[in-house]
C-alpha positions in Angstrom: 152.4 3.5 127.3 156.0 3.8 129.0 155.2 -0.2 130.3 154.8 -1.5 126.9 158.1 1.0 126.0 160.2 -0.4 128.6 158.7 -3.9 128.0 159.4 -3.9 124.2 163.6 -2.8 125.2 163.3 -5.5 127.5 162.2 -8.3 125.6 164.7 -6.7 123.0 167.8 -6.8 125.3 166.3 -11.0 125.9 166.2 -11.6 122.4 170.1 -10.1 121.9 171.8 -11.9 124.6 169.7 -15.3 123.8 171.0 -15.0 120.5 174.8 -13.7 121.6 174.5 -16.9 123.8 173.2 -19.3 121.4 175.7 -18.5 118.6 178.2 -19.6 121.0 176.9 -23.1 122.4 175.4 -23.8 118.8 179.7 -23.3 118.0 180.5 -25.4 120.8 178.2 -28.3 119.4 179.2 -27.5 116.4 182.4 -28.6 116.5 182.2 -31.6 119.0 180.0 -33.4 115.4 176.7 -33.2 117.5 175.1 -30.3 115.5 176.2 -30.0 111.9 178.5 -26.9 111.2 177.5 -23.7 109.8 179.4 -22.3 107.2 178.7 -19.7 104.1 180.2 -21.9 101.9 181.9 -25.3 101.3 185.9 -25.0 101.8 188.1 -28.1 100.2 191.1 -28.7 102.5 193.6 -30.0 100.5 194.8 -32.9 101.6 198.8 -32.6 101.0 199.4 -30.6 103.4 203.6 -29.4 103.9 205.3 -30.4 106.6 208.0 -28.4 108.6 209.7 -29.2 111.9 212.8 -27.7 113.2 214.3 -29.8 116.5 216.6 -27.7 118.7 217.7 -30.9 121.2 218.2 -34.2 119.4 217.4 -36.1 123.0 213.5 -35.5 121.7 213.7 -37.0 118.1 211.6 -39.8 118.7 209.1 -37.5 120.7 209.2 -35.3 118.0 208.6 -37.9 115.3 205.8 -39.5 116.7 204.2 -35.9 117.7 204.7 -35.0 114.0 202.6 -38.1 113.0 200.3 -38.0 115.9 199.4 -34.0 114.5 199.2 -35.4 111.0 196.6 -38.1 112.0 194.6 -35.4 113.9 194.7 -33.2 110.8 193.1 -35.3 108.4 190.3 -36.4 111.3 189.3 -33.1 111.8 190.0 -31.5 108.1 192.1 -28.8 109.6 193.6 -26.8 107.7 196.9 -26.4 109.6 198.0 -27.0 113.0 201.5 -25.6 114.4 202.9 -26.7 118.1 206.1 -26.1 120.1 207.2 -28.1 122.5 209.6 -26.3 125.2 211.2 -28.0 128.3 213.0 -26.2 131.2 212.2 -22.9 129.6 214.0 -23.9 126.5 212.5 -24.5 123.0 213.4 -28.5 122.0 210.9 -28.9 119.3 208.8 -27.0 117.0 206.6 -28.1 113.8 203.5 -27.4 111.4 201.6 -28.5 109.3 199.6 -26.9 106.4 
């Protein structure tokens, strides 16, 4: 009797972390397109998203321009809802900007 006790906790305790486990990789999957993605309902992204970027060194305007575009792009290939990045340089903030 104690056997089948401690083997029902045991294949209890298996069945918990197999499942804590496969939540995760089934995420990681997930989101790399190989397994579709599992959600409780549909969510529309909407499609103009605002943009804001504030540039504290005007040596990185073309950086930040093309970083702005480049997060844009990546935005609407993954449906995102918003991305935000800073960009610092010496220990000094030269570029922040968001979107969504």
């Amino acid at each position: 009797m104690v056997i089948k006790h401690k083997f029902k906790w045991l294949a209890l305790l298996f069945i918990a972390v197999f499942v804590y486990l496969g939540k995760h990789i089934y995420d990681f999957y997930s989101h790399r397109g190989a397994v579709p993605v599992l959600t409780r309902q549909w969510l529309n992204v909407p499609t103009d998203a605002s943009v804001s970027q504030s540039l504290y060194d005007p040596r990185y305007k073309d950086a930040a321009d093309q970083t702005l575009k480049a997060m844009q792009s990546r935005r609407a290939l993954t449906g995102a809802a918003s991305y935000s990045v800073a960009v610092g340089v010496n220990d000094r903030l030269v570029w922040a900007g968001a979107i969504g």
